[in-house]
N, C-alpha and C positions, 0 to 999 in steps of 0.2 A: 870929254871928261877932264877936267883938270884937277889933278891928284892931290894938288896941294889943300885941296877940299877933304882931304881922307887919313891926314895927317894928323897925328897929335904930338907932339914933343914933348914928353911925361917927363921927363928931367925940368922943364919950364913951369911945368903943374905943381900948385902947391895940395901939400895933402889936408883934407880935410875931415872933421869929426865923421862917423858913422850916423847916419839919422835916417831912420825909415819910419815913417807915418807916426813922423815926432817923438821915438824912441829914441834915445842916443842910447849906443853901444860904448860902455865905457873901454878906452884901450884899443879901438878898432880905429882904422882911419881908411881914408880911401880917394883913388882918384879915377876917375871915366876915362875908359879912353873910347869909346866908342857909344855916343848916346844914340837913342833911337828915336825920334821925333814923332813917332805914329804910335808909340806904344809907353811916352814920355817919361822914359828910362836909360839908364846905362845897361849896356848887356855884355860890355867889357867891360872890365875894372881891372885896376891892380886895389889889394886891402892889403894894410899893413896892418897889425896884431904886435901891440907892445907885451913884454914879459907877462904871461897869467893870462891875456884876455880870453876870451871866447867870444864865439856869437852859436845862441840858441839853436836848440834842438830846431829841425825845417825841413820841408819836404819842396823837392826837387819835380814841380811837375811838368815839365820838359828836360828835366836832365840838365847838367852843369859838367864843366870841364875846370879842373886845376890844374897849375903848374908851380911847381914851388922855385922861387927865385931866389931867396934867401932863409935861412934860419930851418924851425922844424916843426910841424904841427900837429896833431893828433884829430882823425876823422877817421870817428867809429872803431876807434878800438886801434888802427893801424896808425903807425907815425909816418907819415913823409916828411923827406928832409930835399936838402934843394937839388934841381935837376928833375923829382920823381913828378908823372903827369899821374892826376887822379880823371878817370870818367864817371861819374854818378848819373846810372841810365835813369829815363822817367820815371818819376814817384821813388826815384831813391831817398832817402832818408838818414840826416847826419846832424848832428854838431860837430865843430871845429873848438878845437882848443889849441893855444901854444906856450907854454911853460916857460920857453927863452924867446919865444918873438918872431915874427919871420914875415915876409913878405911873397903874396901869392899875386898868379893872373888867374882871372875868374873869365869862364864865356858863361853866361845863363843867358839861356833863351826866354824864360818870365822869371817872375815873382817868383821869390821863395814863398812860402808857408809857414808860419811859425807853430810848433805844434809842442802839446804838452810833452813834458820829457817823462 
């Protein structure tokens, strides 16, 4: 195994708009740090959230893990601000919002869900 295959340098990564199945998410940006080639997705990311943005009400169907790196956000009602880890078990269910901005790590194991709010 040579590691340097397992590497991402996310300081090197430029960030890029938010766009899922040709939706852009205005104020959302985002960079992989871990794609997944069998399932042709990222399942790590870091997402930055300029002042105000959101991303839509979604349901979690394998569960997702946050870590807030920067700034403060609101999911479902609670705020995390930076340091706090969120677990959202299977078929949990959120929107994210962030009022000053802030920058997360995302694991999701699939697809979100978008779902009426």
């Amino acid at each position: 195994m040579n590691i340097q295959n397992y590497i991402t340098k996310s300081e090197q990564t430029a960030w890029n708009p938010l766009v899922e199945k040709g939706v852009h998410y205005p104020g959302l940006f985002v960079k992989s740090l871990r794609f997944d080639p069998e399932t042709n997705r990222s399942k790590t990311i870091l997402l930055k959230f300029s002042a105000g943005a959101r991303y839509p009400y979604h349901v979690h169907p394998a569960g997702e893990e946050i870590f807030v790196l920067e700034g403060s956000c609101e999911v479902a009602g609670a705020w995390l601000e930076a340091g706090d880890h969120l677990y959202t078990p299977p078929s949990g269910k959120h929107g994210v919002y962030s009022a000053d901005g802030c920058v997360l790590l995302l694991s999701i194991p699939e697809e979100v869900i978008l779902l009426e709010s």
